[in-house]
C-alpha positions as CSV (number, residue, x, y, z in Angstrom):
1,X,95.1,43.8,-51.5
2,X,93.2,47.1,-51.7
3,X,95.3,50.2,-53.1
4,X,95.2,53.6,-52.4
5,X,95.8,56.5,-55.0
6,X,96.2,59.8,-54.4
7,X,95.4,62.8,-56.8
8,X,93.5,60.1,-58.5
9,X,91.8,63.1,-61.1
10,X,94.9,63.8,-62.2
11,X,96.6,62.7,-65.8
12,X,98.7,60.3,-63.9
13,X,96.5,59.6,-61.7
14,X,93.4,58.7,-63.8
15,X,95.5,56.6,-65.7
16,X,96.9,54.5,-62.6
17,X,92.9,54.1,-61.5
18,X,92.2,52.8,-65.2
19,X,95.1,50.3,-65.1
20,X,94.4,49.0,-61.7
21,X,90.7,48.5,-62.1
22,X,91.4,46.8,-65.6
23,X,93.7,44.1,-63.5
24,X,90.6,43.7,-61.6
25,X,92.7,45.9,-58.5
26,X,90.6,46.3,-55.2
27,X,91.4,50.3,-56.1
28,X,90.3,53.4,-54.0
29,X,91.1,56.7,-55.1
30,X,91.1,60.5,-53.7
31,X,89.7,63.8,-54.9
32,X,90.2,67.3,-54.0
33,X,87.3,68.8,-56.0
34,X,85.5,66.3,-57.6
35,X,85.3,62.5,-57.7
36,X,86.1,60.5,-60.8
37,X,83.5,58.7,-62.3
38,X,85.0,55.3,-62.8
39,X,83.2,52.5,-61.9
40,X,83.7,50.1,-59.2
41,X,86.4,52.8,-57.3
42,X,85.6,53.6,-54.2
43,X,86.5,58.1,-54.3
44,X,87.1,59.8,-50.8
45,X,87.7,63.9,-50.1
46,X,91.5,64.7,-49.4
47,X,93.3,67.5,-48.9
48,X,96.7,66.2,-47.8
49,X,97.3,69.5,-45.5
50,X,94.9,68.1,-43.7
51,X,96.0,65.6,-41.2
52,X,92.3,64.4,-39.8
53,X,91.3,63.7,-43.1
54,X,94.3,61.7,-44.0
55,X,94.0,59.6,-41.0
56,X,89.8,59.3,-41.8
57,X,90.8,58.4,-45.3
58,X,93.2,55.5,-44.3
59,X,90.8,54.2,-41.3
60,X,88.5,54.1,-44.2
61,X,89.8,52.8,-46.9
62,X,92.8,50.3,-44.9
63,X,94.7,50.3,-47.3
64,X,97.8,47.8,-48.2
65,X,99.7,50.2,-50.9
66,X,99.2,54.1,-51.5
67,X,100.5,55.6,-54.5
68,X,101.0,59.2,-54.3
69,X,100.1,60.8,-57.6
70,X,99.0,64.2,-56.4
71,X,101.0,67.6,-57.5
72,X,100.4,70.9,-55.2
73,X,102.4,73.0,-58.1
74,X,104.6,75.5,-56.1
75,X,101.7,75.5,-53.0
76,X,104.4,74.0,-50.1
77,X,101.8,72.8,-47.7
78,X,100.7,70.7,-50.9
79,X,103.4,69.3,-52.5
80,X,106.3,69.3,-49.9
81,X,103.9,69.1,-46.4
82,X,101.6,66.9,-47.4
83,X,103.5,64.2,-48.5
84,X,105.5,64.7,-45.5
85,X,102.8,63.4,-43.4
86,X,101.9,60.7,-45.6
87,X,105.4,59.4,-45.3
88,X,104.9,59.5,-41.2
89,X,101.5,58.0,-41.2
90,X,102.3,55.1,-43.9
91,X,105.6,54.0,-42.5
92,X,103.5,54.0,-38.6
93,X,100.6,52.2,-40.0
94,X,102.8,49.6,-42.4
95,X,101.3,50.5,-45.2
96,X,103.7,50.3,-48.2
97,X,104.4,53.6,-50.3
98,X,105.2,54.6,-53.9
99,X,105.7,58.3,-54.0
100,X,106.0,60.1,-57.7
101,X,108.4,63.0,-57.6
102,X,109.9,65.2,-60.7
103,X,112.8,65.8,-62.8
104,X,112.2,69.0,-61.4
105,X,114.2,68.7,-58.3
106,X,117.3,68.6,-60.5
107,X,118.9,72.3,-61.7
108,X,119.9,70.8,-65.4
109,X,124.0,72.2,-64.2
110,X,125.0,68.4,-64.1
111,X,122.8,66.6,-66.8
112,X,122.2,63.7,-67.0
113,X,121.2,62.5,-63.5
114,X,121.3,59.0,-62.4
115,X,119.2,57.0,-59.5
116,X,122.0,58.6,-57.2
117,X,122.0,62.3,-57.8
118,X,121.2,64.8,-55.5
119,X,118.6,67.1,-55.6
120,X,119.6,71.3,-56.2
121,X,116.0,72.5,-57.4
122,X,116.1,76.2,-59.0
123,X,112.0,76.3,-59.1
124,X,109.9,77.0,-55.6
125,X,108.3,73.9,-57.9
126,X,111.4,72.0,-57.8
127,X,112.1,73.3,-53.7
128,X,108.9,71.6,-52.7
129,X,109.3,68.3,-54.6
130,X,112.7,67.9,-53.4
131,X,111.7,68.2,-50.2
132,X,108.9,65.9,-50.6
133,X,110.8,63.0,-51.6
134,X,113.8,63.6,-49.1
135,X,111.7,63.2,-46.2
136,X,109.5,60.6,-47.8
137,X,113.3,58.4,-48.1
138,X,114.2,59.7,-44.2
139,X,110.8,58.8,-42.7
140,X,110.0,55.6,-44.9
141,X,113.3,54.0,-45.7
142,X,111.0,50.8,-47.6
143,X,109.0,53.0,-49.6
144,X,109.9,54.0,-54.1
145,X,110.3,57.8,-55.1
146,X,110.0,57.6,-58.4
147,X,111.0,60.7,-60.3
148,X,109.7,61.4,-63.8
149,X,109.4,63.8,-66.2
150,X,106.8,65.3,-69.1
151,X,104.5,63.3,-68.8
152,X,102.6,63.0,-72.3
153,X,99.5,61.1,-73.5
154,X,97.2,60.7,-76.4
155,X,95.9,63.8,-76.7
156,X,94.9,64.7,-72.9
157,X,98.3,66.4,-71.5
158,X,98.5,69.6,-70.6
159,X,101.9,69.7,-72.9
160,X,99.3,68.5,-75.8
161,X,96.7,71.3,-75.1
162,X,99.5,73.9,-74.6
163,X,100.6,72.7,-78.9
164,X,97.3,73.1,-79.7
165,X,96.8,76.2,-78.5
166,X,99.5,78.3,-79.7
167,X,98.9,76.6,-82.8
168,X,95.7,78.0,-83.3
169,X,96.6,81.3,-81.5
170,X,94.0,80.9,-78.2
171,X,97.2,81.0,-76.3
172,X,100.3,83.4,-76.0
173,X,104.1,82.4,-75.5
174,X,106.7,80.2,-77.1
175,X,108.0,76.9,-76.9
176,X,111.7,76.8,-75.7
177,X,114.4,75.6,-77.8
178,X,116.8,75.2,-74.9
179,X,114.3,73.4,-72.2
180,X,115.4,69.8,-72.2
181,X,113.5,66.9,-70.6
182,X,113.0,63.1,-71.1
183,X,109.1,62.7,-72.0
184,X,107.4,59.5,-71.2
185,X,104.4,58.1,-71.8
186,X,101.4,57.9,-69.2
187,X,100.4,54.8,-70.1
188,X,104.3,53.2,-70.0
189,X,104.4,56.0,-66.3
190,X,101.9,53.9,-65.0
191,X,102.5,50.4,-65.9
192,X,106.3,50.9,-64.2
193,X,104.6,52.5,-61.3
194,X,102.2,49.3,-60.8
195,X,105.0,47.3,-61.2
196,X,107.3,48.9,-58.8
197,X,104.8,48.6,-56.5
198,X,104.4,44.8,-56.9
199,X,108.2,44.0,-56.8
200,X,108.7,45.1,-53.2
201,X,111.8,47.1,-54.8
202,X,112.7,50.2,-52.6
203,X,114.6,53.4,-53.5
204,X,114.8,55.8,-56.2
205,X,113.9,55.2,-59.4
206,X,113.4,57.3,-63.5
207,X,111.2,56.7,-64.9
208,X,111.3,58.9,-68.1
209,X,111.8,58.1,-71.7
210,X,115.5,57.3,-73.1
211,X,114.9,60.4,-75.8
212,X,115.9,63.7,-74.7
213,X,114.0,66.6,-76.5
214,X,113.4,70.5,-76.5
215,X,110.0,71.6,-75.2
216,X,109.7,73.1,-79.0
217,X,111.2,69.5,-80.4
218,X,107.7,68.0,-78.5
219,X,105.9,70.5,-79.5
220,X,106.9,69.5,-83.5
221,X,106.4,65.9,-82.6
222,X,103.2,66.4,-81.3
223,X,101.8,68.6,-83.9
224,X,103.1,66.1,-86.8
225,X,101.0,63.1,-85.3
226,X,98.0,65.3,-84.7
227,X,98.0,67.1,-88.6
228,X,99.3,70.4,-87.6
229,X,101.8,72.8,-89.9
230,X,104.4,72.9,-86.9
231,X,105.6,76.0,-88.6
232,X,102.8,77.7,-86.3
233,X,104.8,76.7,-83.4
234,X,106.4,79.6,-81.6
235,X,109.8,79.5,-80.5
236,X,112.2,80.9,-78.0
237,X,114.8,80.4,-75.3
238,X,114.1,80.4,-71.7
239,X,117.0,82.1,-70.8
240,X,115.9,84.9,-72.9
241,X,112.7,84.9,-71.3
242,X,111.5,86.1,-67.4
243,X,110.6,82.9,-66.7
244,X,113.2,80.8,-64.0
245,X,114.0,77.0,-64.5
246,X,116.4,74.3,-65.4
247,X,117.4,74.0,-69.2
248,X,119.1,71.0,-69.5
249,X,117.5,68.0,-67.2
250,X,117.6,64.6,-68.5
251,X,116.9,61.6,-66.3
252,X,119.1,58.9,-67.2
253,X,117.2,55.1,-66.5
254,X,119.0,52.6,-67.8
255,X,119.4,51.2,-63.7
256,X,115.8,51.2,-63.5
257,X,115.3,50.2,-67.2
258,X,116.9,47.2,-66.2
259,X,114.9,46.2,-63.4
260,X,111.7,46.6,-65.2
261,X,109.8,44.5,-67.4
262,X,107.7,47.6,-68.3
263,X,109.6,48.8,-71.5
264,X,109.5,53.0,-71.4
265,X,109.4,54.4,-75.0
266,X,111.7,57.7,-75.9
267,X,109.0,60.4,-77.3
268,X,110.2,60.0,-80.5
269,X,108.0,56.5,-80.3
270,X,105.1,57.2,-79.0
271,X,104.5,60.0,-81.0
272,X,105.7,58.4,-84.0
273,X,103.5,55.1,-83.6
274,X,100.3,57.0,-81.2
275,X,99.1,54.4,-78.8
276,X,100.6,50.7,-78.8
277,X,101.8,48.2,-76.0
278,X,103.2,49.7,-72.6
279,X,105.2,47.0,-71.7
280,X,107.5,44.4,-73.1
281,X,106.4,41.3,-70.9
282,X,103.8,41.5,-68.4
283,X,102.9,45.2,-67.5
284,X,100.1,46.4,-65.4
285,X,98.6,43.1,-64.7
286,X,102.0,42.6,-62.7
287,X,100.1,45.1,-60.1
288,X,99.8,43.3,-55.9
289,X,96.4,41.4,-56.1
């Protein structure tokens, strides 16, 4: 089976091409600026407002399973548009899909949100994503959504950078005190997602960690594991600040949790212990062969 990723240069997506080529995956992978440098993955140009390329990109590739990794940021044609068109093309040419949408959909004025909650984005952010993953369930009724949140590493997250920066004071603003998410791990993100994708499960689907925290309760987390005096964390409150978005957004799993093999660890974990096992069971190597 040869699989598809999209925004393969991204955290996420770097991750999914390092898990699928270490299960030995048949793995192509997409770029926007530059290719990735892993070996043995096939890299193609893709701009996914661009309906030629897609089309080149699937002739070339034929691809069993994409995974749609890619995030636009707030650009519509990006993040709502494109995957939009992916949804139409994939579900034409059989080709089954695992899209990765956001807790960002959600407002945070009816935390926590199950598997079955309707998206009310506040964020143009949120607006596009929502929309992404609405027609993505209207125009391929077989393919995941799978809505996440922080997504946080071992040092190579923006979140991680953004702590380390106003630590040392190379970057200005705070950390909000009243900004709630579910962090998860990229390495647990991806093992779900390559299990999802093997299980021939359709639907939504959290994955995000069972521990909800501040953005300034991360922040202290991740400055304790990585030797800095958290008291050089700024803090503030968002809704003292000019800066829009839900406070209070926590994706509640335990439906999805259940169905997975892939165990996701609450921040508090991960951070705690650094890097360890991503799965309780099997994991990546479940992946479509």
């Amino acid at each position: 089976m040869t699989i598809l990723i999209i925004g393969a240069t991204g955290f996420l997506g770097s991750e999914l091409v390092r898990q699928g080529c270490s299960a030995g995956r048949a793995t192509a992978a997409t770029f926007r600026s530059c290719p990735g440098n892993v070996p043995g993955v096939l890299w193609h140009h893709l701009d996914l407002r661009d309906p030629l390329q897609l089309d080149a990109v699937l002739d070339a590739v034929a691809p069993e399973l994409v995974i749609n990794a890619s995030s636009g940021e707030a650009d519509w044609a990006t993040t709502a548009d494109g995957p939009v068109r992916l949804a139409a093309t994939t579900a034409r040419r059989g080709i089954r899909l695992v899209h990765v949408s956001s807790d960002s959909v959600f407002s945070g004025a009816d935390s926590p949100y199950d598997e079955t909650a309707l998206p009310d984005p506040v964020t143009p952010y949120g607006g596009a994503k929502a929309a992404a993953e609405t027609a993505v369930r209207l125009l391929h009724p077989d393919a995941v959504v799978a809505r996440t949140s922080l997504i946080i590493g071992d040092g190579g997250s923006s979140h991680e950078r953004i702590v380390h920066e106003l630590a040392t004071g190379t970057r200005e603003g705070v950390l909000f005190r009243d900004d709630v998410r579910c962090p998860v791990h990229v390495a647990d993100l991806a093992a779900a997602l390559w299990e999802l994708a093997a299980s021939g499960a359709t639907g939504v689907f959290h994955l995000a960690g069972p521990d909800a925290v501040s953005r300034y309760e991360l922040g202290i987390l991740i400055a304790r594991r990585d030797g800095i005096d958290p008291a050089l964390l700024p803090a503030g409150r968002r809704v003292d600040s000019p800066f829009p978005g839900a406070l209070d957004v926590r994706l509640e799993n335990t439906a999805t949790q259940r169905r997975l093999r892939t165990r996701l660890r609450g921040a508090r974990e991960f951070l705690r212990t650094g890097p360890g096992p991503t799965a309780a069971g099997e994991g990546p190597d479940d992946a479509p062969s």
